[in-house]
C-alpha positions in Angstrom: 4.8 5.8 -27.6 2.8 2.6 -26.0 -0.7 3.5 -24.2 1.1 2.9 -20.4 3.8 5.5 -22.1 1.3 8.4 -22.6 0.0 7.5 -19.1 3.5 8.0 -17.7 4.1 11.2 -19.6 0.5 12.7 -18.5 1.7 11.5 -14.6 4.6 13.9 -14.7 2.9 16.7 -16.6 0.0 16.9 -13.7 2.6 16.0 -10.6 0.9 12.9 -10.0 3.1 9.7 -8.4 2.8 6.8 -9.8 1.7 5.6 -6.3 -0.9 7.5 -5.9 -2.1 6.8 -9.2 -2.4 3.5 -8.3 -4.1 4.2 -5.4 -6.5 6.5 -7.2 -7.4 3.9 -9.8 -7.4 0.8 -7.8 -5.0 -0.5 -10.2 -2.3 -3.0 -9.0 1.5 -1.5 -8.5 3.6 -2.0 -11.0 0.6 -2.1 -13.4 2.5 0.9 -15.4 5.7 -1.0 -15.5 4.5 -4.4 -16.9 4.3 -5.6 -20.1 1.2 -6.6 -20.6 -1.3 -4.0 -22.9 -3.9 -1.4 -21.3 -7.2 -3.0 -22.4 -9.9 -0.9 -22.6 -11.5 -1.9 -19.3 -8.4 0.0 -17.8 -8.7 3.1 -20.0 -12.5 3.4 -19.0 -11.2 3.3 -15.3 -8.3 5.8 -15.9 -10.7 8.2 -18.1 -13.4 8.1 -15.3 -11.0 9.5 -12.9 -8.9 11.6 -15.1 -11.8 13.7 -17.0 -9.1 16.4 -18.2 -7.1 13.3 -19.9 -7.9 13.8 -23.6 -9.1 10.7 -24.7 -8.4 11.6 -28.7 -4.7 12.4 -27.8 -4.6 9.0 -25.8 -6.2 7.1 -28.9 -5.1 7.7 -31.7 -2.7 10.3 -30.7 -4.3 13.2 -32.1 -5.1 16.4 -29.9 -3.7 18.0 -27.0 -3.1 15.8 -24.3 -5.5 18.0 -21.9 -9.1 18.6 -22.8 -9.7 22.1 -23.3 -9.9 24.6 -19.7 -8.3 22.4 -17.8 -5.0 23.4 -16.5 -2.7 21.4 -14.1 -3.8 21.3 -10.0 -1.8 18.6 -8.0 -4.3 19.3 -5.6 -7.6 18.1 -7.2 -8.8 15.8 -5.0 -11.7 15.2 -7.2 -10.5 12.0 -9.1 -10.9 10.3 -6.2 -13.3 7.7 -6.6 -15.8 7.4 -3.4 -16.1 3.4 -3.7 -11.9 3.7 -3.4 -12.5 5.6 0.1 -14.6 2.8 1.3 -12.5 0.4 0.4 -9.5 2.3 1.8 -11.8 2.0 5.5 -12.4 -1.2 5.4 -8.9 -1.9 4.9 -8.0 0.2 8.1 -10.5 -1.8 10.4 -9.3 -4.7 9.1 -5.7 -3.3 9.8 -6.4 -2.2 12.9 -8.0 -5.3 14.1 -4.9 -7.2 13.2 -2.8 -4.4 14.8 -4.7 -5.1 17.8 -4.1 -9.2 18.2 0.0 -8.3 17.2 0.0 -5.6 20.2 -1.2 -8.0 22.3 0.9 -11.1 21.5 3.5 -8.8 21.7 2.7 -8.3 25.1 2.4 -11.5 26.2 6.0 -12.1 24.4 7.5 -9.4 26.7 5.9 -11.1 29.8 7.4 -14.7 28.8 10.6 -13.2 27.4 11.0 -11.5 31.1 10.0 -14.4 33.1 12.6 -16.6 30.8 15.1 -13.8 31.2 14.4 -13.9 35.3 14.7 -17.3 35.2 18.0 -17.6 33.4 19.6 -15.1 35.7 18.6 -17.2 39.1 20.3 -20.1 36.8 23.7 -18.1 36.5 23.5 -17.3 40.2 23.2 -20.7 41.1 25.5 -23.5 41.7 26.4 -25.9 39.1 24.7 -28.5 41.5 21.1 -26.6 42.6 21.1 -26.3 38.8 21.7 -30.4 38.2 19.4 -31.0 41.6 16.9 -28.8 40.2 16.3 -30.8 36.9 16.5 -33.9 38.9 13.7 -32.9 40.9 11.6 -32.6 37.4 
C-alpha cells in the first residue's frame, strides 16, 4: 500500500472527505489522486493536523493506524489549522469584492440589454421606410 493509499484508507476510517481534507491541509485537489510521491514536507503537514494519525503505522507500516485513546469524531474541528481560517477570509473579501464589480456589470447589462430590447421593438413597429429614413439620417 503507497503512502497516499494509507492516507486514503485513514480518510474513510475517520469520515473525512477527501475535500475537506484538502481544505484542512491546504493541499491542492487531486493531490491524493496524482502520481507523484508524498515527500516528507507533506507528511509533516498531514501529521500536524492529524495528531491521532500514527506516524509508525504510516512509516514503516508497523502499529495501529490510530495512536493510542483516540477514537473516531467526524466532528473534531481541532485539525483545523488557524493560518487555513485566515486564508479562507481573505479569500472571501477578495470574493466578495469581485462579487461586487459582477453584480454591478450585471446591472448595467440588464439596463443596455432593455434599452436594446426597447429599441428593437419601436424597429418592428415601424415601417420598412422610418427604419431606412432613420439610418439615413445617421
Amino acid at each position: 500500500m503507497t503512502d497516499k493509499q494509507k492516507i486514503v484508507e485513514y480518510l474513510k476510517y475517520k469520515g473525512i472527505s477527501k475535500n475537506k481534507f484538502y481544505i484542512q491541509t491546504g493541499l491542492s485537489v487531486g493531490f491524493l489522486d496524482s502520481g507523484k510521491s508524498l515527500g516528507v514536507d507533506k507528511l509533516r503537514e498531514i501529521l500536524d493536523i492529524y495528531h491521532d494519525l500514527n506516524p509508525a503505522w504510516f512509516l514503516p507500516g508497523n502499529g495501529p493506524m490510530l495512536l493510542s485513546g483516540n477514537e473516531p469524531n467526524e466532528s473534531e474541528e481541532r485539525y483545523v489549522k488557524s493560518i487555513n481560517i485566515t486564508d479562507l477570509i481573505a479569500r472571501i473579501e477578495v470574493l466578495s469584492v469581485q462579487l461586487g464589480t459582477q453584480i454591478n456589470e450585471n446591472k448595467h447589462l440588464q439596463e443596455t440589454n432593455g434599452r436594446l430590447l426597447a429599441l428593437l421593438d419601436d424597429l418592428r413597429r415601424s415601417s420598412p421606410d422610418d427604419v431606412r429614413h432613420g439610418f439615413e439620417d445617421e
